[in-house]
N, C-alpha and C positions, 0 to 999 in steps of 0.2 A: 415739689408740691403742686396738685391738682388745684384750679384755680376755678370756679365760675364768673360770667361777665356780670356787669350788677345787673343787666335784664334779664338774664337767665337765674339767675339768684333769686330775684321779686317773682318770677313766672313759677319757680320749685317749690318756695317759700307758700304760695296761694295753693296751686295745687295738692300739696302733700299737707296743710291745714282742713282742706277741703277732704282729702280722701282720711283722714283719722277722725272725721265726724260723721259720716254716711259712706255707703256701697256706692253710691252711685249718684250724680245731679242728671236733675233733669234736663240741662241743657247740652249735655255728654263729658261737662268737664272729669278728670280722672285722678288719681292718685299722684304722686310722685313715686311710692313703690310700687307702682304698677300695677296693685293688687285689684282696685277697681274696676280695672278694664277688661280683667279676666271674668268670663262665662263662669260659673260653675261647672265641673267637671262629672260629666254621667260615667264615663269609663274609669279605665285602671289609671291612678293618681300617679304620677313621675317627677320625685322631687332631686334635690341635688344641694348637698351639706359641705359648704366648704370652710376648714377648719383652720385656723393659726396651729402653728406648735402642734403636730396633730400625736405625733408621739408621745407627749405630756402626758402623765398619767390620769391628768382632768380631762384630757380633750381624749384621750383612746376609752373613758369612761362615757363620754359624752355622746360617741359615735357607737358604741353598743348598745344604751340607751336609746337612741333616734332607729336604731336597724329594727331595737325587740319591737319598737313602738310601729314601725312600719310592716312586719312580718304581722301585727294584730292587726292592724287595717286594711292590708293588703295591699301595699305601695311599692313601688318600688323606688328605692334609695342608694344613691352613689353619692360615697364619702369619699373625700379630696383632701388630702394634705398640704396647707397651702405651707406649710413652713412661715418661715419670715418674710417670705418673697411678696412684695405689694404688688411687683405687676402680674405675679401669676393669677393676683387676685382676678384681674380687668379680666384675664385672658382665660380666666377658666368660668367666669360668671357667661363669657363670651361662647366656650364651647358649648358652657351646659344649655344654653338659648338653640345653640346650633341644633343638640341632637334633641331637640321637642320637650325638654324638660318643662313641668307647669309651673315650678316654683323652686326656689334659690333662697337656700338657707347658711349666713354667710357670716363666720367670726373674723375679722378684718386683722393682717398684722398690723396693718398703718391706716387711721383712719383715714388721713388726706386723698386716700382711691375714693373716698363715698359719693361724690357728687358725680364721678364717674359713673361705678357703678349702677348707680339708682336711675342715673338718663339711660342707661342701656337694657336695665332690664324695664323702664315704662318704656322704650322705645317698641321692645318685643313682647308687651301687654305677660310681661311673667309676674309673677308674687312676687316680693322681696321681703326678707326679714329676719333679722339679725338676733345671737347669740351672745352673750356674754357681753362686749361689747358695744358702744355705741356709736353709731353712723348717722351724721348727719346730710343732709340732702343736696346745702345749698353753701356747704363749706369745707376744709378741711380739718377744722378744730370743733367736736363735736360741746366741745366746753365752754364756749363761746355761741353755740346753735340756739336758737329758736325753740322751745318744745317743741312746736307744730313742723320743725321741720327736721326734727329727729326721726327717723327710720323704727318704726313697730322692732321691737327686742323682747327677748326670752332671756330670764336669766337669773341675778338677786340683785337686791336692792347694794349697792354700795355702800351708803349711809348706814344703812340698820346693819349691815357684818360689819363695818367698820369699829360699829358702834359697841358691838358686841366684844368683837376683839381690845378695844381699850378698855373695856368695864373690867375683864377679865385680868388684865394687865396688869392694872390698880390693884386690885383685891389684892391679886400675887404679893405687889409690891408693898401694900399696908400690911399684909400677914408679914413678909420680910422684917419690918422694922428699921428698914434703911433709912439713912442718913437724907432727904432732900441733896443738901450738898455735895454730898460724894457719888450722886448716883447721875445718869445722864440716860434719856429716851432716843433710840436711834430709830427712825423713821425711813422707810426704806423702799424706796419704788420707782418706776420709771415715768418718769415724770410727762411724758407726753400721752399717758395712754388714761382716758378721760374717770374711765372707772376707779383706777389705783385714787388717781387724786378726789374721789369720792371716798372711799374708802381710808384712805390713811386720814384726811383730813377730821372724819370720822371718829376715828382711834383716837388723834391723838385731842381730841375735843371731853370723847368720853374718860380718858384718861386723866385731863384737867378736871375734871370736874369735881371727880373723888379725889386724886392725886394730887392738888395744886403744887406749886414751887421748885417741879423737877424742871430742867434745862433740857430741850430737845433738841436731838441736831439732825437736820434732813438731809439725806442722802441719795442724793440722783442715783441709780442702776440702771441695768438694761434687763431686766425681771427675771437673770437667771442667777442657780446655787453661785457660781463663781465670780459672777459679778458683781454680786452683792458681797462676796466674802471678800474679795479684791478692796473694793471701796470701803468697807467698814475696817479690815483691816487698815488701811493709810489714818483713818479716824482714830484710833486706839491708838497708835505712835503720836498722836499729839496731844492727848488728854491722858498724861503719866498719873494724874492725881486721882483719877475717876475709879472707885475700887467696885460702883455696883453697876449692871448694865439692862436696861430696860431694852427687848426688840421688838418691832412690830412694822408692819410694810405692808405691801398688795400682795401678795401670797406665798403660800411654804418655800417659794424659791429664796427668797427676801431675807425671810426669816434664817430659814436654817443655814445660809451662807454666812449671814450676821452670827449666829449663834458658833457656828464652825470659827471663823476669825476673833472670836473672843478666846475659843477653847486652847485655838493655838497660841494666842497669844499670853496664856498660863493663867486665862480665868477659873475659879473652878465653877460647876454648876450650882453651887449655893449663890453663887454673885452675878448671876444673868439670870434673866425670867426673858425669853422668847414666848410668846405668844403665834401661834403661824393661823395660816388662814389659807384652806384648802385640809388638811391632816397625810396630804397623802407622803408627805415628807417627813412631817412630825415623825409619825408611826416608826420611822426608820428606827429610831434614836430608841425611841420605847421596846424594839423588839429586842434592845441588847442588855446586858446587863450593867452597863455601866450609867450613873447617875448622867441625868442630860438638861442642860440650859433651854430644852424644849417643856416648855411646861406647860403649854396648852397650844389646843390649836380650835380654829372653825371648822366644823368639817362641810365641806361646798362638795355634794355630789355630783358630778356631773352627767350620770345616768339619767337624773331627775329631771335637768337641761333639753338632753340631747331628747328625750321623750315626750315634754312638753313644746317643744321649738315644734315637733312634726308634729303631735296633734293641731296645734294652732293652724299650722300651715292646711293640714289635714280637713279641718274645721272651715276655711275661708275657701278652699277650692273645691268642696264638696255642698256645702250649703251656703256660701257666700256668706258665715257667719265676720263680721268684724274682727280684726285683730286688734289686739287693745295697744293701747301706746307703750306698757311693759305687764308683765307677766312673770310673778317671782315665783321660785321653787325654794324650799324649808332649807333650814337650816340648823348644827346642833353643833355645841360646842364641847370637845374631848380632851381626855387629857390620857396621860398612861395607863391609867386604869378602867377608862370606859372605850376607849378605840375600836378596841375589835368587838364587843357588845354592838357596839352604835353602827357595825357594819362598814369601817374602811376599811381601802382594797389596799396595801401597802406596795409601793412602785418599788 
């Protein structure tokens, strides 16, 4: 874990308050993401997008998106794969400084690099600003952050697809007609990663609200298909009684792991209602013919992401317009029959 000193924490904490309210003080004080300190840019714009999970079919969505948007403006754009690796994070925020990049567009696998980060790119007067994700300035848990020392983000709102996702959930499950008692809500996401716990908390709030009296049971994962299928299977070996199954988590990986681990363990898809959140996994299930425990999903483009990140960037290093504190892109909720209308790409 990346640690700041407390006077380097109060010093970030000021600065990056100070840069998410004005371009610029008139005494020279600066950002914490650096962005203040940067001129506006008269020549050809050079940014640099580094991805978590870049394989993912959200994030190879999100990096096409950012390329088309930079081919319209005429930027040039190098996308990075940061995997799960958090020190490749440091070390490539590092190269991209090195080779003259104006700004660093950055989906964090672990947020505890932020305060890193963000001293390195205001050290080299580059933009910073974050994807999906949230990066705090002046610590390693952005959930415990400050607003004002949150890191400018592109992306959606947590809260409102979370929120989405459980309204849907509900309905599913009052059309069901199921039992309160026999049915259980499995909750499903990695628990250190600030957004999921915006979002599931979300779900399972909207889901109370219409739903009262079902029993939730939350399940830590590490945000992929099998490890969410791993851990909700151990879940189902000890709840023999529970014949109906509510899923919902931080995204289609969550989900359709959970919904896989129910399948196998001889649910049939009348007795689970999965809700996913992303579609690009859902979709799977829908393109076959066999009934599926995926019954809806959010669909989270990340074209729309990776498009808006670079104009914002595009926008603050070109006319020194402000970057807002976040910036959300639409969103639409699908199910088997509207997916491919609504334009998902199926992984």
């Amino acid at each position: 874990m990346i640690r700041s000193t407390t006077g380097r924490a109060t010093s970030l904490g000021l600065l990056l308050a100070l840069g998410l309210t004005t371009t610029a003080c008139s005494n020279g004080q600066e950002s914490t993401d650096g962005a203040a300190a940067v001129a506006p840019v008269k020549g050809r714009i050079s940014l640099t997008y580094l991805q978590k999970q870049g394989d993912q079919e959200y994030f190879v969505g999100e990096a096409a998106g950012a390329r088309a948007k930079a081919v319209e403006l005429g930027i040039d754009l190098k996308v990075v794969n940061l995997g799960s690796d958090a020190n490749k994070t440091v070390s490539e925020v590092q190269a991209a400084i090195a080779q003259k990049t104006n700004g660093v567009i950055v989906v964090v696998p672990d947020p505890a690099v932020g305060p890193q980060i963000v001293q390195t790119a205001k050290d080299a007067k580059v933009a910073l600003l974050t994807s999906d994700d949230q990066v705090c300035a002046t610590g390693p848990d952005p959930a415990v952050c400050a607003k004002a020392d949150l890191v400018p983000r592109v992306g959606f709102s947590g809260t409102q697809m979370g929120a989405e996702v459980g309204k849907r959930a509900a309905d599913e499950y009052k059309a069901a007609g199921w039992n309160p008692a026999e049915t259980r809500v499995i909750a499903a996401w990695k628990q250190d990663v600030t957004v999921c716990g915006d979002r599931v908390k979300a779900a399972k709030e909207a889901f109370g609200a219409v739903a009262p009296g079902v029993q939730t049971i939350d399940v830590a994962t590490d945000n992929t298909p099998t490890g969410a299928q791993d851990k909700v299977a151990a879940i189902i070996n000890t709840k023999p009684g529970v014949k109906h199954w509510v899923v919902v988590g931080c995204n289609d990986e969550n989900v359709h792991g959970g919904v896989t681990a129910l399948r196998n363990a001889g649910l049939s898809a009348d007795n689970v209602i999965g809700v996913g959140l992303g579609a690009y996994l859902a979709c799977k299930d829908w393109s076959g013919t066999q009934p599926s425990g995926m019954k809806a999903a959010l669909f989270i483009n990340g074209k729309d992401v990776g498009a808006l990140a670079v104009q914002t960037m595009y926008d603050k290093l070109r006319s020194g317009k402000e970057m807002p504190a976040e910036a959300f892109a639409k969103t639409t909720m699908v199910d088997a029959t509207s997916w491919k209308s609504a334009g998902v790409t199926c992984a």
